[in-house]
Each structure stands twice: as C-alpha cells, then as structure tokens.
C-alpha positions in Angstrom: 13.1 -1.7 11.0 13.3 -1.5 7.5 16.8 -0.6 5.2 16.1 -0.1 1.8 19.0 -0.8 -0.8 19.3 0.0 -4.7 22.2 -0.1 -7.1 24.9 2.6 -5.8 27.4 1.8 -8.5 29.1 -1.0 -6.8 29.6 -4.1 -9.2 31.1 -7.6 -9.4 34.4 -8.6 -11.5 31.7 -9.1 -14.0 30.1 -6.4 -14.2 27.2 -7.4 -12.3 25.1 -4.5 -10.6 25.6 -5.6 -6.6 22.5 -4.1 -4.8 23.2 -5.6 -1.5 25.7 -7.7 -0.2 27.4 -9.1 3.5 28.7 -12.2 5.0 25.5 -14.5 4.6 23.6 -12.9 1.3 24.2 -11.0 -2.1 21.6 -9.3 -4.0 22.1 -8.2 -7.5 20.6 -7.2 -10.6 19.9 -9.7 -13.1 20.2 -9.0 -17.0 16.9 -10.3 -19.0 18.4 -12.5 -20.7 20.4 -14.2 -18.7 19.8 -17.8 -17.2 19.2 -17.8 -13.1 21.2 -21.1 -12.9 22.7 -23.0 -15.7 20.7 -25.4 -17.7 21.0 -27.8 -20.4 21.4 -25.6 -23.1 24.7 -24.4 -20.6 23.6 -20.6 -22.0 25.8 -17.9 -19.5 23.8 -17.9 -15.6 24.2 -15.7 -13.4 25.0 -18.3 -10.3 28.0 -19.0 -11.9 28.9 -15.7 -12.7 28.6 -14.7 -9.1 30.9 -18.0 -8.2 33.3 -16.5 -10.5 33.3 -13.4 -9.1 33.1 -13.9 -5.3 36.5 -16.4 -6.0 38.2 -13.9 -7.8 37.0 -10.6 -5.6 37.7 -12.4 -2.0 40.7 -14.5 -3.7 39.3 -18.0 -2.7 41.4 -21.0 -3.2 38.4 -23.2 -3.9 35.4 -22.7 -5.6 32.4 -20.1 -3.6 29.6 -21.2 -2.6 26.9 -19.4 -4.3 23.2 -20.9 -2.7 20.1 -20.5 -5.5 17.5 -19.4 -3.0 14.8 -18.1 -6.2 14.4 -18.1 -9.6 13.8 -15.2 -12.3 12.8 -16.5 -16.2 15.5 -15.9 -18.6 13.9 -13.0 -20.0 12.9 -11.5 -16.7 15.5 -9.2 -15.5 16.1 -7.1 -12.0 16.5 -8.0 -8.4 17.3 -10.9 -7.1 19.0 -12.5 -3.5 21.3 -15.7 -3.7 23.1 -17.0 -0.2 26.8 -16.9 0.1 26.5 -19.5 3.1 24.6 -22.5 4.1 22.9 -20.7 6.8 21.9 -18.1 4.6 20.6 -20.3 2.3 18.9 -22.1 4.4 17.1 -19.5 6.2 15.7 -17.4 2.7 14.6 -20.8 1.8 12.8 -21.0 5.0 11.1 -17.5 4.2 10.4 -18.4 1.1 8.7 -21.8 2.1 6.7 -19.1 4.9 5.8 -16.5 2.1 7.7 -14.2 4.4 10.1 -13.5 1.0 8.0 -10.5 -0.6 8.5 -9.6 -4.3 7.0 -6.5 -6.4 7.7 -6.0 -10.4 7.2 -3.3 -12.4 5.2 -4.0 -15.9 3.8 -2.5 -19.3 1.1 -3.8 -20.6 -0.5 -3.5 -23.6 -3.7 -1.0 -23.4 -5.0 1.5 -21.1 -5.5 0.7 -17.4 -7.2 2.6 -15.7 -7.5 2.0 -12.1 -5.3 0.0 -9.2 -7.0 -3.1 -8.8 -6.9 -6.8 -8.0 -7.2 -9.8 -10.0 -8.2 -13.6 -8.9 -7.9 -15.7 -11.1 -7.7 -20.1 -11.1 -4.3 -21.2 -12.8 -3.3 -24.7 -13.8 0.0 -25.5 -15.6 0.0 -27.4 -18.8 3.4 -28.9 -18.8 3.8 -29.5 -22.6 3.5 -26.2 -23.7 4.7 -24.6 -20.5 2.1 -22.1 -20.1 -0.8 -21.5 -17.4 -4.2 -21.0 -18.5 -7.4 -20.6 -16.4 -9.2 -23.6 -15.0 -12.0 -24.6 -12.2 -9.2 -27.0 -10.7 -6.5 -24.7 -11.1 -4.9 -23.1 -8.3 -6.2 -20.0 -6.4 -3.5 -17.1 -8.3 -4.4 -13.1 -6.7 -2.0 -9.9 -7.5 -2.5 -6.8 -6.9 -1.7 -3.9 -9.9 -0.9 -0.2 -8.9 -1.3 2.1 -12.4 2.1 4.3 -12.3 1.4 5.7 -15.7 0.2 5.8 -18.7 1.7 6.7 -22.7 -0.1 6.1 -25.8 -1.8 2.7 -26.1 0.4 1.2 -23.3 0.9 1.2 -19.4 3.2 1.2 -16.5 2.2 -0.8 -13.2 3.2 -2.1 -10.1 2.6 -5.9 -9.4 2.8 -7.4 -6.1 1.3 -11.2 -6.8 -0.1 -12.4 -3.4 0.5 -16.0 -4.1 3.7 -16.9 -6.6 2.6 -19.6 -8.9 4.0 -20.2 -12.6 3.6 -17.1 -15.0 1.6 -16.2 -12.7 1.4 -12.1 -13.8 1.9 -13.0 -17.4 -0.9 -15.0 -17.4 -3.3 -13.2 -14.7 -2.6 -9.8 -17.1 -3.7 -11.8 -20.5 -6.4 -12.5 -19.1 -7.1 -9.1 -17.3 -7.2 -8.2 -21.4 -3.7 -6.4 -20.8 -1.0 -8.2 -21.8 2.6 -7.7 -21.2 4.1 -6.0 -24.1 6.2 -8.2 -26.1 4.5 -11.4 -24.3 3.3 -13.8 -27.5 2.7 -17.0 -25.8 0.2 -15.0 -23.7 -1.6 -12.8 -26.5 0.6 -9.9 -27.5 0.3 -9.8 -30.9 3.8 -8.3 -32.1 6.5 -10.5 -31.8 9.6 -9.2 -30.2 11.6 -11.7 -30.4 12.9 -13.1 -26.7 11.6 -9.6 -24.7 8.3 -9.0 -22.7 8.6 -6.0 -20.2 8.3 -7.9 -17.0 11.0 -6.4 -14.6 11.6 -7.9 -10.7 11.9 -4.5 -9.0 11.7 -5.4 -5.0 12.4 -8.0 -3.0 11.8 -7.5 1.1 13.0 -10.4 3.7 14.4 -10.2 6.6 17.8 -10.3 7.3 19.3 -14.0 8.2 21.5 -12.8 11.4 20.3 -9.5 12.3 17.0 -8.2 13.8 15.6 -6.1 10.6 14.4 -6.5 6.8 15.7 -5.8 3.6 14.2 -4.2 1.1 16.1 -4.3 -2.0 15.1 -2.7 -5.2 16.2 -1.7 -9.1 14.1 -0.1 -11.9 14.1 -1.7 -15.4 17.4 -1.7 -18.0 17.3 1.4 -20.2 16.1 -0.4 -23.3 13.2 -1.1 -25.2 9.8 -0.1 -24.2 10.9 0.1 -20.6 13.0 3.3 -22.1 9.7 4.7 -23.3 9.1 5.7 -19.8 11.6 8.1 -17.4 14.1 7.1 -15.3 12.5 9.7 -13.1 9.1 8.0 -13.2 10.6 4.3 -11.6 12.6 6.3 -9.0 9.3 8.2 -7.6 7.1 4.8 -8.2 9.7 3.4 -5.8 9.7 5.9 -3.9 6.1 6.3 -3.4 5.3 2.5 -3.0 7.9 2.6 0.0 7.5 -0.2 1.7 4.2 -1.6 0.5 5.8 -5.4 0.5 
C-alpha cells in the first residue's frame, strides 16, 4: 500500500512547509536556496532549522535530533525526508544504500522536447571545477524524461534518474542538447544569477515501522520560470504520474 502526501498547509515554527511527519521521519519542502546542512560558509540550512523547530514545537529541553538522511544542492528546492530518530535514520540510510529511496523532479529546459524518452549517458566527476562531464571511464548515469508541456522555446518534464550520481540530470540534459534553464555551468547561455529550474518533486520509501510506502510530493515555488507554467499543470502531472516511482 501506497499513501501519498503533499503540503496541506501545516508548517514548522519557521515557516517551513511540513509534507509529512510522525515519530521516526519529517518530510518537508526545501526553499532553493537554502543549504541542506550547514557548511563552511555557515549560510542558513535547513537541518538546523528543523532542530530549531522540532525543540521549540515539542518543547524539548535539549537539542532534537534531526538525522541528514539525503542531500538537495543549494539551489535545488522541494521534497525532502530527514529522520527524527536513530532508527529512522538508520533505516532511510539503509534504503538509500538499497536504491529502495525513489526520487522524481520536475524540470524546464531550454528548447522543445518532443517525446518521453531515455538518456544513458557515462559521467565522471572533475573535482576542481565540480562539474560532471561525459567520459568512456565515467560511470554508467540513465534517467528517464516524461514531456508535461511545452511553452515557447522552453519545456516542462518529469525526471526520474535511474541511477543518482553527481548532477547527474543537469549534466545528462546538457548533453541531451536541453539544458536546464538558468543552468550556466552546464550551457545555458543567460545567466540567472544562483537559479536553474531543477525542482525535487517526489520522494517514495517505505515507511521505517509500518508495513507501507510513502510517497511524498510538492510542485515548484511560484517564481521565476517555474511561474511560467500553471499551478494546475504540476497538480495533474502529479496526478497522472501517480505512483510511477
């Protein structure tokens, strides 16, 4: 059995969207923008944030534990599940390490695609520059793309990526010849300063205690290009995907 879960108006202290959330996990939506966990440059992250909240919502003498099961880049936003116990933690990590921890995103790219398709591609990471770029001894990369729309020169899809390695749809897209809009250091040519429409919209796992799955799901802030498209037209995607995880 599968429960499917989106934003329902419930937040955090903070103002954070709560999607999900029991004894053992909380799934929320992340801002783009916002750091997953803190880092050097000690920029706002939403692991603390949650800490913050979860001491202040359940009244907690002592700090909450707040387990980082997954990361989201800074400038990706939408769903994401973090473990509010060890055995929580633990056990996501587990699914993770299993790929049994399914994720689907929502993307605009730059041009006109016209069919669903798949992409294979070989990906090796050069660490200086931080980006991924094709290579015989790269790693094996495959997504799959569903086309949701179209308007004007750019396009809406649905990307499940089949194996989760670094950039891996940024990069796989680029080199598709559709770009993610806003994405420089991958070939979009207009710079838009920190923003390229690359949204985490589901996440399926199965529950840590109970005998069924999660699916958890958002659709995409109502800002820049991603505002370009209807609300209307993320809900029915959603809805018409299901439970394609």
């Amino acid at each position: 059995m599968t429960e499917i879960y989106r934003f329902d108006g419930k937040t955090t202290s903070n103002e954070i969207k709560i999607i999900y959330e029991d004894n053992h996990i909380i799934s929320v939506v992340k801002p783009a923008g916002i750091l997953s966990q803190g880092d050097a440059s000690q920029d706002t992250d939403l692991l603390s944030l949650l800490k913050q909240d979860l001491k202040t919502r359940y009244n907690k003498p002592y700090d909450a534990f707040v387990g980082l099961v997954h990361r989201l880049d800074r400038n990706t936003g939408g769903t994401m599940v973090y473990a509010k116990t060890s055995k929580g933690a633990s056990r996501l990590s587990k699914q993770l390490r299993d790929k049994e921890f399914k994720k689907g995103y929502f993307a605009i790219v730059d041009g006109i695609v016209k069919k669903d398709g798949r992409l294979t591609n070989k990906l090796e990471k050069d660490s200086k520059t931080n980006k991924v770029y094709e290579s015989d001894e790269g790693k094996l990369s495959i997504l799959e793309y569903k086309v949701i729309d179209c308007i004007g020169d750019m396009s809406l899809v649905f990307v499940i990526p089949i194996t989760g390695r670094t950039h891996q749809i940024r990069a796989q897209m680029a080199s598709f010849g559709h770009p993610l809009i806003g994405d420089v250091k991958y070939g979009y040519k207009k710079n838009m300063g920190d923003f390229f429409a690359l949204w985490s919209s589901c996440i399926k796992i199965k529950h840590v205690t109970l005998d069924k799955k999660l699916l958890l799901q958002s659709i995409p802030e109502r800002s820049n290009v991603w505002s370009k498209f209807k609300e209307k037209t993320y809900i029915d995607a959603l809805n018409e995907i299901g439970d394609v995880l």
